[in-house]
N, C-alpha and C positions, 0 to 999 in steps of 0.2 A: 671205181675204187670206193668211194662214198658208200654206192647201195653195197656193197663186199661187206665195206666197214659196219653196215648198220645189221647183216646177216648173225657178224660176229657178238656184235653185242648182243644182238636179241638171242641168240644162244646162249650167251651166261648170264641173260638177264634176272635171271630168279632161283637158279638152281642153286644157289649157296645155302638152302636152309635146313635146319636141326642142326646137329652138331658142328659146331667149327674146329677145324681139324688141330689137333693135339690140345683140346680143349675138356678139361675130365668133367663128367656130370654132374659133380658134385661130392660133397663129404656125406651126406645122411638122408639123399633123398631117397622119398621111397619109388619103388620104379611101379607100382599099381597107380600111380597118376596122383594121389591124394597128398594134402598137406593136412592131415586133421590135427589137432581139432577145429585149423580155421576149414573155412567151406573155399576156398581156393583151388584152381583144378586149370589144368593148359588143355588146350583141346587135342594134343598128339597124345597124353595121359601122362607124360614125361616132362623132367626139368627141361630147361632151357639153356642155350648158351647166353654167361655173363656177358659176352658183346653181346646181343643182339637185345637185349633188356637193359644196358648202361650204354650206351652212345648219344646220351641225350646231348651234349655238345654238337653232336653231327648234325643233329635240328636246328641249330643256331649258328651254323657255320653261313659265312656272306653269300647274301643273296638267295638264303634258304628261310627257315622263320626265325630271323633275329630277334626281333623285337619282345615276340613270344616266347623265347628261350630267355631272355634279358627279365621277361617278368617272372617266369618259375624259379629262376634263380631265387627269386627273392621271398615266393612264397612257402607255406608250410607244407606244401606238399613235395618241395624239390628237400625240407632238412627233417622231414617226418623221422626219418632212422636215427640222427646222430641229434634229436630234442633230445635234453638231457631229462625232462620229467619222463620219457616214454625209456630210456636206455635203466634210470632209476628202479622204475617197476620192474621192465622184464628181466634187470638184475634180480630184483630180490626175487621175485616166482621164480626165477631159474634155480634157486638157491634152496628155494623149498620145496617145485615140484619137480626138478628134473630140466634137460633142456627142452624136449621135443616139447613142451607144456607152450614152449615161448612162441611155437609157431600162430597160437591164436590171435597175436602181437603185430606178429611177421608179416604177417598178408596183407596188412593196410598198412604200416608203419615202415617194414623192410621187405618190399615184395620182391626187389631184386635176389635180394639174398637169401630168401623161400626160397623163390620161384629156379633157382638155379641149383640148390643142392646144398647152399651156405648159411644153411640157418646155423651158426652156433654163435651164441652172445659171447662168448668168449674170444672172438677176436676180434672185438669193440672196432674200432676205425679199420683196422685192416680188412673187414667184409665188404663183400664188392657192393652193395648197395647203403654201405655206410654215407656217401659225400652224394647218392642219387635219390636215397627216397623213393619218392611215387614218380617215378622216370617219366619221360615223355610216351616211350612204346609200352609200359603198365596200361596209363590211366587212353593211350589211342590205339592200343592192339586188343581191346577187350571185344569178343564176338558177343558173349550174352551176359546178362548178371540175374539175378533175383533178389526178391526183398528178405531174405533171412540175416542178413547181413554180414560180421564177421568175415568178409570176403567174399561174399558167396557173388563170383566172378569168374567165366571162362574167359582163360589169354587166349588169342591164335599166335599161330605159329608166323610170322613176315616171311616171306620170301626175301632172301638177298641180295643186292644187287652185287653184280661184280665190285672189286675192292671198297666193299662196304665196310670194314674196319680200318679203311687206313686212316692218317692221323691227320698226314696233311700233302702238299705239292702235290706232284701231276696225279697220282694214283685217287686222290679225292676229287680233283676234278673231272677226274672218268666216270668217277662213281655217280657226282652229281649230274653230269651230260645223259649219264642214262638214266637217272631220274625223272629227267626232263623229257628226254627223248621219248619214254615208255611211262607216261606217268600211272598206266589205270592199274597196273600190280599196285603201285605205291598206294593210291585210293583205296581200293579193296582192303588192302593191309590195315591200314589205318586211317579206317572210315570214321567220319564223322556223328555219323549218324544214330551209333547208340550213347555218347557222349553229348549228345544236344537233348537228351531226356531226361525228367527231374530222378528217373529210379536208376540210371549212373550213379547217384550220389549214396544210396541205400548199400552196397555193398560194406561202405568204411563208415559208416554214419550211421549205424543201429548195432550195437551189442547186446548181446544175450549172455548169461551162465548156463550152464547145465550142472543140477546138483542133485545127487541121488535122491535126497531128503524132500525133496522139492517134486509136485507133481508136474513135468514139462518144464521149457524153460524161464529163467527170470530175467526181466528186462534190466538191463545196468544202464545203457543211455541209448538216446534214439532222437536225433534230430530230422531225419526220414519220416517216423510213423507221426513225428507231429503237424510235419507240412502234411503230411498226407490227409488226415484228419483236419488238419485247421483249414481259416477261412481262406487262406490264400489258395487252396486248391478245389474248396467244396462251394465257392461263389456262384450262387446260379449266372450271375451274368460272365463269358468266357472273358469280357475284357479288363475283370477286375480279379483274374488271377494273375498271379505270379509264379514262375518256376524258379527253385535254386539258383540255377544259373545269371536269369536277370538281374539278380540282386549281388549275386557274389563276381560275376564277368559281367559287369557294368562295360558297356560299347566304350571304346574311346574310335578318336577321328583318327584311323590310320593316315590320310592325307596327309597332315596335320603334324605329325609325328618324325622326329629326326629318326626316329628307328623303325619307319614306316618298312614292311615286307615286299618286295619285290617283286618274290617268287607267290607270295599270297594274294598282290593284287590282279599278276597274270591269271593266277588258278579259280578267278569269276568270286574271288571272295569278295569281292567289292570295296569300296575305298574303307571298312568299319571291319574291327572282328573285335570277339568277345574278349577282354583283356586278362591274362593268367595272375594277377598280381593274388588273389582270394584271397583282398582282403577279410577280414572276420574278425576275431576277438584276442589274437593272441599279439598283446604288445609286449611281453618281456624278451620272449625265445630269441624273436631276429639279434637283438643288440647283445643276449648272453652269448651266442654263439657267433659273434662279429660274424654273419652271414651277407652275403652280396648286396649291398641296398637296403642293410639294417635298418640305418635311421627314417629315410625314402620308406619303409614298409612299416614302421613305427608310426609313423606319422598317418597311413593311406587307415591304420586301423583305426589311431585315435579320431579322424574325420568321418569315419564312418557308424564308431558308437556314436558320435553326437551331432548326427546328420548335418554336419558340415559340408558334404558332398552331394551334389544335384548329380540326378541320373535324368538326362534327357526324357528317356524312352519311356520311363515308369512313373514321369511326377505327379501325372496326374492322377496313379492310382492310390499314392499310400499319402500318408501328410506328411508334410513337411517340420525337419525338426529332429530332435536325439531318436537312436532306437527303440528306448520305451523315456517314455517322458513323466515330469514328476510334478502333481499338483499336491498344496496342502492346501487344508480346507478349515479353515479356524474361526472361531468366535470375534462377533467384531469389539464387542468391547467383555473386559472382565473386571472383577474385583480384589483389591488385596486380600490374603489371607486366604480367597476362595478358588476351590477347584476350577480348572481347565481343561477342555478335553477337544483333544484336533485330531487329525489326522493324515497322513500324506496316502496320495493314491499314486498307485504306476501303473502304467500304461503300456501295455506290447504294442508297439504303434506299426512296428516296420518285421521285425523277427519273422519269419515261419515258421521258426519254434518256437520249442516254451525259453522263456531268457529267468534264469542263467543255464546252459546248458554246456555239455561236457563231461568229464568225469565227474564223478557224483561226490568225489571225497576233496576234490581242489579246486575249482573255482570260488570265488569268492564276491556276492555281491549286496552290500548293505546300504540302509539309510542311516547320516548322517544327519543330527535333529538337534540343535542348538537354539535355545529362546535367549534375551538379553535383554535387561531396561535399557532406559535411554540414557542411564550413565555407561555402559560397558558394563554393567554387571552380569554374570552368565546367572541365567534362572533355573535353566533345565538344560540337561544334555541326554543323548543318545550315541551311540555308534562309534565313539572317539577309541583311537587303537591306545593301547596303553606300553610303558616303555620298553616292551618288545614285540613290537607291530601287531599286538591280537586285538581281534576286537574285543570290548568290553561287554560283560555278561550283560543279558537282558538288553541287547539288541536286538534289532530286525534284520537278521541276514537270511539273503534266500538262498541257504544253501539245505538242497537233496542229502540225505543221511541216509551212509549206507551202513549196515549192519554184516557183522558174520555170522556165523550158525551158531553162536553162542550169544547172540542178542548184543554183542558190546558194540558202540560207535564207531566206525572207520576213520581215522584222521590220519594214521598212516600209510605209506604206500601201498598197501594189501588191497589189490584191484579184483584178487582173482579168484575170491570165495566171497561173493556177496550174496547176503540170502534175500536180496533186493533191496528196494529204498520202504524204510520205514517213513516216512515223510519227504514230501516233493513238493515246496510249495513254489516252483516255475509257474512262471506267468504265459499262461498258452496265446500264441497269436492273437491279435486282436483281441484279445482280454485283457482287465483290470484287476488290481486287486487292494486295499484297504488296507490299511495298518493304522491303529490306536493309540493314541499314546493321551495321557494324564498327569497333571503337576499343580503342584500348588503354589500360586500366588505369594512371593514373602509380603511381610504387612511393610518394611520399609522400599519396596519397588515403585521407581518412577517410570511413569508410563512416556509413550507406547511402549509396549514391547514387540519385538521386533523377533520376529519366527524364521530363524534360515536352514533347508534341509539340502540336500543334495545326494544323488545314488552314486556310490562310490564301487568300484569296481577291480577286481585285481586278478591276473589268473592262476596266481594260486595262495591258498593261505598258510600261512605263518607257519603251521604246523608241518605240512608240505614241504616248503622250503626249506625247514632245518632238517628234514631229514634228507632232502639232495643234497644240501651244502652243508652239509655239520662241522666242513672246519670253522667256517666263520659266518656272523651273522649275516643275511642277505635276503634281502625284501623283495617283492615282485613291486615291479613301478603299479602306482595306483592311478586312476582315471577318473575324471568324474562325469560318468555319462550325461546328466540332468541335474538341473536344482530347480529350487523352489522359495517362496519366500511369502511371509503374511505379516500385515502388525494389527496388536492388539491393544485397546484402547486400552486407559484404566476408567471407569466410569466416574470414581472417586474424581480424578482430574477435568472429566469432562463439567462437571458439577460445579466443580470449580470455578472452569472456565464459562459456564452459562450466567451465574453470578456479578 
């Protein structure tokens, strides 16, 4: 009876794939395989069924990868589609180039909803990869990718197992029995193996424009070609590099873990796996869009700009400490009435990009530079937001300027005519860089003076913000990665005091 039973199932073990029945192809895909303008492509040449691209809950159903389903919940690859900076943008291009324009968006932002035939922005939360994002079968059914980026990613097709869409009761526990039962389809399907290499990360992690005007493409952001170039990958010695991965799926102890995997410790993954939380830089999104383990995902980012977080496996490669770290270097003694001149360094201490990275027209990362005597009196300032969150002219902010084809600054959402960055001053891996500042001494200042800076960081700026949320004013939380601090004599006192 048994072997009977296992005849039947190994018969509809796999044969459920391409279409699921009364399931339509799609509103606008095209049937020659292509998504263009992203580089996006399935390997039958044809959309996808919506289940077989959104059943990422079937991954985290008990005794399957809980734990690992519990952590994409939370990060920015499971709310990529429904971040309101990304749904902002591909509104407004939608608005002025048309829809099909938005698939260049769609392929890493809302792959589900490419990839199946539902690209149109127009049914905001109602598209099937609105609440999925960068699904679980996206970013583990990929057969190949290359480095052009923009998507440039072939899906495979998974084989189905029998009642592979049910929700729940017996019919899912059939489904999961023959998972188990037959696991090497499932392996095959969604292999591990091109997702444990740093150029998985290059498909959504490097943009280009294409512009007539323009000879070949122009680079808009690429945190790909800079690990690739930087020291973390070009280290003659192999044990002082780093991959994407190590740094963003830091190990945790699955042992260890109330939500330790089951089904992950049977499948020889060993008591550790790489943890999906990817943490990185974006602290506002979780908590604007109350997403699963907001404040929990809030927090895993803020410890990670300011290396509050030990990583067992890699301590001893990078130092220990914030992401890029801030020294100022100042005069030890000065005089009243006379110039002063310091300067604060930053440091890419940990990044394998250049930091700040991201869009070129929204992030936001400055020094804040405040001197004081030793009554409280303020001597000199830098970087202070003014009272509507901007920073103040004649700052150090390191933000990338991007331009349109008419030479004017981009501060607005306009992502999608850039005629590149007129200025990029990112701090590449393992590099430094310098900033200047100068003041003068008043003649009634009592010494020391006391020099406090700090890199203040947001992800996105002021200008950004009002134009997502124009009903009312609304700030991105601010951070402060590093500080810094120096005092500076007055010699006059010292003079004084030798007397």
């Amino acid at each position: 009876m048994l072997f009977a039973l296992q005849l039947v199932f190994s018969g509809v073990l796999a044969t459920l794939g391409g279409r699921g029945e009364g399931e339509p192809l799609g509103l606008q895909a095209s049937h020659d395989g292509t998504f263009a303008p992203s580089n996006a492509a399935t390997e039958n040449g044809r959309p996808l069924p919506v289940g077989l691209l959104a059943n990422s809950e079937s991954c985290g159903a008990a005794g399957c990868h809980t734990a690992i389903y519990q952590e994409w919940r939370a990060n920015a690859h499971r709310w990529s589609a429904e971040d309101q900076f990304f749904q902002t943008v591909r509104d407004a291009m939608t608005e002025l180039h048309g829809r099909s324009v938005s698939e260049k968006c769609s392929a890493c932002h809302d792959p589900v909803s490419l990839l199946s035939g539902y690209n149109d922005p127009s049914l905001g939360a109602g598209a099937p990869g609105y609440r999925e994002g960068d699904s679980c079968v996206v970013c583990h059914a990929v057969r190949r990718v290359d480095e052009r980026g923009i998507g440039s990613y072939v899906l495979g097709v998974p084989k189905r197992y029998l009642c592979d869409a049910a929700g729940a009761g017996v019919t899912r526990s059939i489904n999961h029995f023959l998972i188990r039962a037959y696991p090497a389809q499932h392996s095959r399907d969604y292999s591990l193996a091109p997702v444990r290499r740093a150029d998985s990360c290059a498909p959504c992690h490097k943009e280009y424009d294409v512009i007539v005007e323009q000879q070949g493409p122009v680079q808009v952001e690429t945190q790909y070609d800079d690990w690739k170039q930087g020291h973390w990958n070009t280290e003659r010695d192999p044990r002082k590099r780093l991959r994407c991965q190590q740094c963003h799926m830091y190990y945790l102890e699955a042992g260890k873990d109330a939500l330790a995997d089951p089904y992950d410790l049977k499948a020889g993954l060993g008591r550790q796996y790489r943890n999906h939380f990817f943490a990185a830089a974006n602290q506002f999104m979780p908590e604007a869009l109350g997403s699963p383990e907001a404040a929990g995902q809030t927090q895993r980012v803020t410890e990670w700009l300011q290396g509050q977080r030990t990583i067992p496996e890699i301590r001893t490669v990078w130092q220990q400490g914030p992401v890029v770290a801030l020294r100022i270097d100042a005069p030890l003694t000065a005089r009243r009435g006379g110039e002063v001149r310091l300067s604060a360094v930053l440091s890419n201490n940990k990044a394998g990009h250049g930091f700040p990275t991201g869009p070129l027209n929204i992030v936001r990362a400055w020094v804040e530079l405040t001197v004081y005597d030793s009554t409280g009196k303020e001597v000199f300032h830098s970087g202070l937001l003014d009272a509507e969150d901007h920073i103040e002219p004649g700052s150090y902010v390191l933000k990338p300027l991007a331009i349109n084809l008419h030479s004017q600054m981009i501060l607005e959402p306009d992502l999608w005519h850039p005629a590149g960055p007129r200025y990029r001053p990112a701090i590449l891996a393992g590099q430094s860089a310098t900033y200047g500042y100068e003041f003068r001494v008043p003649p009634g200042a009592r010494g020391p003076l006391a020099v406090r800076a700090r890199l203040r960081y947001r992800k996105a700026n002021q200008y950004f913000m009002d134009s997502v949320y124009p009903s009312g004013h609304r700030t991105a939380r601010i951070m402060d990665i590093s500080s810094s601090g120096a005092d500076i004599e007055l010699a006059e006192d010292l003079s004084a005091e030798s007397r």
